[in-house]
C-alpha positions as CSV (number, residue, x, y, z in Angstrom):
1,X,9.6,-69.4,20.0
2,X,11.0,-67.3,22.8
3,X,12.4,-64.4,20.1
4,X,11.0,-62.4,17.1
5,X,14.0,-62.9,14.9
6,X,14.4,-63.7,11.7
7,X,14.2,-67.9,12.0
8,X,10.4,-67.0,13.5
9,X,9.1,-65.1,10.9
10,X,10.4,-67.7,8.5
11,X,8.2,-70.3,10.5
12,X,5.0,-67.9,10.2
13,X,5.8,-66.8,6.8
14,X,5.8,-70.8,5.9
15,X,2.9,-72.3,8.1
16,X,0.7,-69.0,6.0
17,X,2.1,-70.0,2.3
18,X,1.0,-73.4,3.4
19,X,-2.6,-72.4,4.0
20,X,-3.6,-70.1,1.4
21,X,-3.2,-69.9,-2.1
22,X,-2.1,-66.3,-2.5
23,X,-2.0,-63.5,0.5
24,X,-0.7,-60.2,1.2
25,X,1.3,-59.9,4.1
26,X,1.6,-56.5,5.7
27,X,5.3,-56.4,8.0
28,X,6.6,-53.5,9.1
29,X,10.6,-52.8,8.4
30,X,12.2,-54.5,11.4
31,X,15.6,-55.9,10.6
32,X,14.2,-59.6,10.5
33,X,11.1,-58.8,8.3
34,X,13.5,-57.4,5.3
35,X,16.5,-59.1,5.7
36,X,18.1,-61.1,2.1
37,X,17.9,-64.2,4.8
38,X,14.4,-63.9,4.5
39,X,12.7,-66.7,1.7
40,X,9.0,-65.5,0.7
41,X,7.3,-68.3,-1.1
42,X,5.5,-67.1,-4.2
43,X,2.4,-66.9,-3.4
44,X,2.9,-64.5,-0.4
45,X,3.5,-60.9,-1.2
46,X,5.1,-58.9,1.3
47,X,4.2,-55.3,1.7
48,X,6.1,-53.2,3.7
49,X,3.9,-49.6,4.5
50,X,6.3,-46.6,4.4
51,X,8.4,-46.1,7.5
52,X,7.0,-43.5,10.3
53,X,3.3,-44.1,9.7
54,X,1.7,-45.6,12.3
55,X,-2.0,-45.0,11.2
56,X,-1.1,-47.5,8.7
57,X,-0.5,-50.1,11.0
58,X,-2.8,-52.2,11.9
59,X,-1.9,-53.0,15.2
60,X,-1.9,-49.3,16.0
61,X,-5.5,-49.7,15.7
62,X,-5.7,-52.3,18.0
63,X,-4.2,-50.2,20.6
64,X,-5.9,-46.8,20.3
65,X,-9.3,-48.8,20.7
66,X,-7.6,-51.0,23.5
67,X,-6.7,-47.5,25.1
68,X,-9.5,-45.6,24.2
69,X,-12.4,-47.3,25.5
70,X,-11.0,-48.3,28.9
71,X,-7.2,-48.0,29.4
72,X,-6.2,-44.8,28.9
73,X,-6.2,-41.8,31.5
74,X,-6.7,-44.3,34.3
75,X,-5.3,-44.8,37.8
76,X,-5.6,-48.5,39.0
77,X,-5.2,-49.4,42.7
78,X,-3.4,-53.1,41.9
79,X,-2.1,-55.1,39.2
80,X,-4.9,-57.2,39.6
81,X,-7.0,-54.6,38.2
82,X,-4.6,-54.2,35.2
83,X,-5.4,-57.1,34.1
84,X,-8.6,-57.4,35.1
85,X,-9.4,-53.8,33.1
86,X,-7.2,-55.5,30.2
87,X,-8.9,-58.8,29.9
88,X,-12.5,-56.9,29.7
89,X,-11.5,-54.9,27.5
90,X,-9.5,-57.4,25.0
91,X,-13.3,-60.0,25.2
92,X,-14.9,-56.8,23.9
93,X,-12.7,-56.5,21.4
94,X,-12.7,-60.3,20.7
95,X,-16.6,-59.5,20.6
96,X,-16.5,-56.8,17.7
97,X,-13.4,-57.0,16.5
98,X,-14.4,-54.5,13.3
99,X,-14.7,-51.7,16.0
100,X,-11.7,-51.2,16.4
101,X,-10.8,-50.2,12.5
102,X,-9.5,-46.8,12.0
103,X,-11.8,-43.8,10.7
104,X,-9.0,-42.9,8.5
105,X,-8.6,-44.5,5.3
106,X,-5.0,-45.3,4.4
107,X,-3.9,-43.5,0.7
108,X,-4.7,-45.2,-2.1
109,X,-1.4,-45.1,-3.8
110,X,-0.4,-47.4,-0.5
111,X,-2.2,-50.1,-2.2
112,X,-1.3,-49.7,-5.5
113,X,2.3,-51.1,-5.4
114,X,3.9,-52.4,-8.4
115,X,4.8,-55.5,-6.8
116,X,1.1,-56.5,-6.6
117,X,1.1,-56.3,-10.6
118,X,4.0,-58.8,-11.0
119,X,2.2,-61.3,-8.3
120,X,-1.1,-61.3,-9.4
């Protein structure tokens, strides 16, 4: 799919409920993720951390360890050596991929939603 819209994270949403009995999806609050067009099966349950907290993204802790270890306060000479940097650095990643959890524990009322209780 060339777009993230809402007909693609349908598709993902579907192929996971297909899968697994039961998951928790974490989505951040892009138009497409809590749209009313939006059908989540039953036994996915969407949580949606609060708005303006990256540390509670996961994906932001992919990127500080992508940046810390290699990419950040770097001059490179080609493109080439973008990617090259990039691709060593994503293999070590691929390699430990629990190094790169944050330090900082999210707040434990983040996981006690009350939509949990309904679902489980």
């Amino acid at each position: 799919m060339p777009f993230a819209d809402t007909e693609a994270t349908q598709r993902h949403i579907d192929e996971i409920s297909g899968d697994v009995a039961r998951a928790m999806l974490i989505m951040d609050r892009t138009g497409w993720h809590t749209t009313a067009r939006l059908k989540t099966p039953k036994n996915i349950i969407p949580i949606f951390p609060p708005s303006r907290a990256p540390e509670l993204d996961p994906v932001e802790n992919v990127r500080h360890y992508l940046t810390a270890i290699r990419l950040s306060h770097r001059v490179f000479e080609t493109c080439e050596a973008i990617v090259a940097t990039a691709c060593e650095v994503w293999q070590k990643l691929l390699a430990k991929p629990l190094d790169c959890r944050t330090r900082r524990a999210p707040p434990f009322d983040f996981f006690r939603l009350r939509s949990l209780d309904r679902h489980l």
